[in-house]
N, C-alpha and C positions, 0 to 999 in steps of 0.2 A: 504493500500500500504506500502509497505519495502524501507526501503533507504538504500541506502548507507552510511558511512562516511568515511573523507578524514582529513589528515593532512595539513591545510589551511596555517599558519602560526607559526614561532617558535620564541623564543626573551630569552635573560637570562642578566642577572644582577650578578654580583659582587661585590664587597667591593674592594677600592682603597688599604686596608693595607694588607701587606704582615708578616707573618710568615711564616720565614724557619725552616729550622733543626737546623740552628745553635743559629738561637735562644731560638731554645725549650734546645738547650746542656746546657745555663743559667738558667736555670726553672727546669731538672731535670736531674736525672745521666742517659743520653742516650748520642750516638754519630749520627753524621748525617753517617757516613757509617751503624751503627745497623740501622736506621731508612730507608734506604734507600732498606737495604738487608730484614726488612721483609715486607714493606709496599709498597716499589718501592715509595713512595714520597719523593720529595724534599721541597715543599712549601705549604702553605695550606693560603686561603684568609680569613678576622677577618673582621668581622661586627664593626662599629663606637657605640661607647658607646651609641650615641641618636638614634641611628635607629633600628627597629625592621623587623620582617618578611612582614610585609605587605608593606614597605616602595622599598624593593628590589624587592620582587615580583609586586608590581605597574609598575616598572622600566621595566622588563621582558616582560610584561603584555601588555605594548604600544607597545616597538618592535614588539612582536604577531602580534596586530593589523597591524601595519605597513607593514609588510610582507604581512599579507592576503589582504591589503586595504580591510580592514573594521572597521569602526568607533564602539565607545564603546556600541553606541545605539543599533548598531546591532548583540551585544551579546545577548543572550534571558536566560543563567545561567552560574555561578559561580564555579569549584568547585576549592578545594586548596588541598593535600596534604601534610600536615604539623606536626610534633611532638611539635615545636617550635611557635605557637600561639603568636600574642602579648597578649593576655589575654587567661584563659581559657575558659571562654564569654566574650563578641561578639565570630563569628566566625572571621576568618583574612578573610574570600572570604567577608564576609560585609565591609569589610575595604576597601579592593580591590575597590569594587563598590562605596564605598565615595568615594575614590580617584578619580575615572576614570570618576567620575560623572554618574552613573548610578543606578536606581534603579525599585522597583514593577517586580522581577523576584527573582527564586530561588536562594540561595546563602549558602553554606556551607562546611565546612572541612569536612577532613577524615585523621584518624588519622589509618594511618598503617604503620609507621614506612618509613623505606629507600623504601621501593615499593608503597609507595604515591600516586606516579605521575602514577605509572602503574596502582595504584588501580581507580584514577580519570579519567585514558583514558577507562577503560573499564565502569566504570559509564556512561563518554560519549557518549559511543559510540550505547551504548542503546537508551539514551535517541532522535538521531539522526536517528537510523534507525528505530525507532516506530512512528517518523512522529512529534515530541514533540517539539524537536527543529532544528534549523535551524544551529546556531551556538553560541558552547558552549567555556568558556576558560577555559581550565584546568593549573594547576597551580604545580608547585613539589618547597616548600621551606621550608629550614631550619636552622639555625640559631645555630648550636651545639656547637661553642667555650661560649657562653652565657650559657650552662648548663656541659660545659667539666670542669674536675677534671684537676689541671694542678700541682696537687701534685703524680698523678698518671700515671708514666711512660708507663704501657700497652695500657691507652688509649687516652690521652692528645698529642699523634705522630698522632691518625690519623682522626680529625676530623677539617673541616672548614665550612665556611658559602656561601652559592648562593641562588640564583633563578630561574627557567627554567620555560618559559610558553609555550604553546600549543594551537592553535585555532582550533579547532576541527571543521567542515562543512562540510553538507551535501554535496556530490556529485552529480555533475551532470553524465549522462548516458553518457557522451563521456569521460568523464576523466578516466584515470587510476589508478590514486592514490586511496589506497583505505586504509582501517584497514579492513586487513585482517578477524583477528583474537586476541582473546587476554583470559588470563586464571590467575584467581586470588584465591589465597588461603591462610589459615591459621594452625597452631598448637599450641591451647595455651598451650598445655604440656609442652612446651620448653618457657615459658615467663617469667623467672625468669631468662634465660641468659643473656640481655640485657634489662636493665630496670633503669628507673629513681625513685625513692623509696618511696620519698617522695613530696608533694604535692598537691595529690589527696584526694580521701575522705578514705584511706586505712591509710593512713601516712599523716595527715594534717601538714603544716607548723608550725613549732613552734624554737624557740630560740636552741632546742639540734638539731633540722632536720637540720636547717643552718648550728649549729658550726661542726656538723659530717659530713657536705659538702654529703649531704644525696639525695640534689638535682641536684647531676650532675648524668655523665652514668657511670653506672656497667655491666661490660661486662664480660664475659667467653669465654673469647678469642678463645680459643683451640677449645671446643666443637661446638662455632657457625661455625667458620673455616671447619667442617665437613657437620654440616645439611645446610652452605650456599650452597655447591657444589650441595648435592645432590637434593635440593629442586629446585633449577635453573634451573639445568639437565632436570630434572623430567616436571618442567611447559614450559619447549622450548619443550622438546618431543609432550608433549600433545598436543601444539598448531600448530606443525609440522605434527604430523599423521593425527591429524584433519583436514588436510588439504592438504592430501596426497603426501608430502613434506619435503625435509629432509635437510642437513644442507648445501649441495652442490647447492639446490636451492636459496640459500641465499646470498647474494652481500655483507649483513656485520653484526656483531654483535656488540652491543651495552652494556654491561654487566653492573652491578652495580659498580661503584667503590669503594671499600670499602677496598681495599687488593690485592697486585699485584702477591701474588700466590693465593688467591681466582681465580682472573682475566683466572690465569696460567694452574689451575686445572681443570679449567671449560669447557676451549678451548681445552685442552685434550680428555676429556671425552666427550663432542660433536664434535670432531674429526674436529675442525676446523683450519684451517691454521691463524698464530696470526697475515697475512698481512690482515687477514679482519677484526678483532678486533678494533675496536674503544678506544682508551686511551687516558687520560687526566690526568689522578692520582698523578702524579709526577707534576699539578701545582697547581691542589684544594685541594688534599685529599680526604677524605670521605664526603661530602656535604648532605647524607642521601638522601631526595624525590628529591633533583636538580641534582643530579651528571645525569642522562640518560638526562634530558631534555636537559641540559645545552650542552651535549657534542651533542646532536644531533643538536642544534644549530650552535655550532662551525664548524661543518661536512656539513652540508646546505650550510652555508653562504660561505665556504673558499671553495666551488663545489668538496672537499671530494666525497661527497654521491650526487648523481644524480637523477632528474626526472625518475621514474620509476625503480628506485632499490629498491630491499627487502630486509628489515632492522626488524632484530630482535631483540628485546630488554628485558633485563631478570632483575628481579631482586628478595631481599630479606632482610627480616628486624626486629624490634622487634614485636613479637607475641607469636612465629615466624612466619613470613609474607612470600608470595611469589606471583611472577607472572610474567609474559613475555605479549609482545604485540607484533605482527605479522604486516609490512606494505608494504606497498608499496607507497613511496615517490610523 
């Protein structure tokens, strides 16, 4: 038998400290109108010295439950999308599950970048309609002021920290809410645009990786700014034709936040009016796997987004990563 799955519950977490622009004006030679005009941000939230990804994401994590009333026991797996690990082992979804007191089920990361969380809902959503699980929590966090370069004006504007969770369940046969649909992909020909260098088994840690500040992100601005539009474009089509369905059938979009002519270009070219565009950008920044979940929370709770609207959500990342998910609320 086939199931369904439904979007049960959503929950997100942020960090009580604030950086603006005019803080970052103290830190490097930018102005908050430069920053404003190509980022459209004003502020971006900063993770506390003693806390890490799992710690926010726990936070997130109850909300979820809360929302769907269902206790932690009645999750049956884990998963996280995350660049930003408290370790590179354990996984952070094991952490999760110490936290929340849970364990004896599957539990693991995925590491794709700002489309994390879309990469984890479509893990989910397998594993729900093959009959496996019941109810799964998905997870989008990251933690990027903890690896941003904040000597480096291009990219030290537009990164902050969050957490967005997701409770993923099965449907029942009268409900409406569904996951649609959802399409994930890669190119690693382009993974040298955004990347963190040092760390891994490629670039091991050592005393010159630190002083070259070798472990924060390198980006290429320019050139992602092009393959992000088009890779977006490309995974909202797919999972629109797939479903014989086009943009007008859709009540809102959900975009990556990462860049507010990214945001700009995109709605363009899927021919979307920007009253149905979902934005937050201008008070997180770039949050990487949290910015969709987080804003889809925000849009839930404050009755934004409605029982039974269809909500597309896109996004794109270091790989280069991509993918959208197709729902109905």
């Amino acid at each position: 038998m086939r199931y369904s799955a439904k979007i049960k519950g959503t929950g997100r977490s942020l960090p009580e400290k604030i950086l603006n622009n005019f803080d970052l004006e103290k830190l490097v030679e930018t102005s908050d109108e430069w920053i404003k005009t190509r980022t459209g941000m004003s502020e971006r939230r900063v993770s506390a010295d003693d806390k890490a990804s799992s710690d926010y994401a726990t936070a997130a994590a109850e909300q979820a439950l809360q929302m769907a009333e269902l206790h932690a026991k009645d999750i049956d797996m884990v998963i996280v999308g995350t660049v930003t690990p408290d370790h590179a082992f354990p996984s952070t979804a094991c952490l999760i599950m110490k936290n929340l007191g849970i364990k004896n089920m599957p539990g693991f990361d995925i590491s794709a970048g700002c489309p994390g969380w879309i990469f984890t809902m479509n893990i989910a959503k397998q594993y729900i309609e093959n009959g496996t699980c019941e109810n799964i929590l998905v997870v989008g966090v990251d933690m990027l002021t903890k690896i941003t370069n904040y000597k480096d004006r291009n990219t030290c504007v537009l990164f902050g920290d969050a957490a967005g969770a997701t409770v993923i369940s099965r449907a029942e046969d009268k409900d409406i809410s569904r996951l649609i649909d959802s399409d994930i992909s890669a190119d690693g020909n382009y993974w040298d645009l955004l990347v963190q260098p040092a760390g891994g088994s490629r670039t091991p840690a050592s005393y010159n990786t630190v002083r070259e500040r070798q472990h924060t992100i390198v980006m290429e601005g320019n050139k992602v700014f092009k393959l992000a539009v088009r890779s977006m474009y490309n995974s909202c089509e797919t999972v629109l034709k797939r479903n014989n369905m086009d943009t007008n059938s859709v009540d809102w979009v959900i975009p990556h936040q990462a860049n507010m002519r990214i945001i700009d270009a995109l709605a363009k070219k899927l021919k979307v009016d920007m009253k149905k565009v979902i934005i937050n950008i201008e008070k997180y920044g770039n949050t990487s796997a949290a910015t969709i979940p987080v804003a889809l929370d925000e849009v839930i709770r404050s009755g934004k987004i409605r029982h039974g609207d269809i909500v597309l959500m896109t996004s794109f990342g270091a790989g280069l990563t991509s993918g959208s998910v197709l729902v109905r609320i």
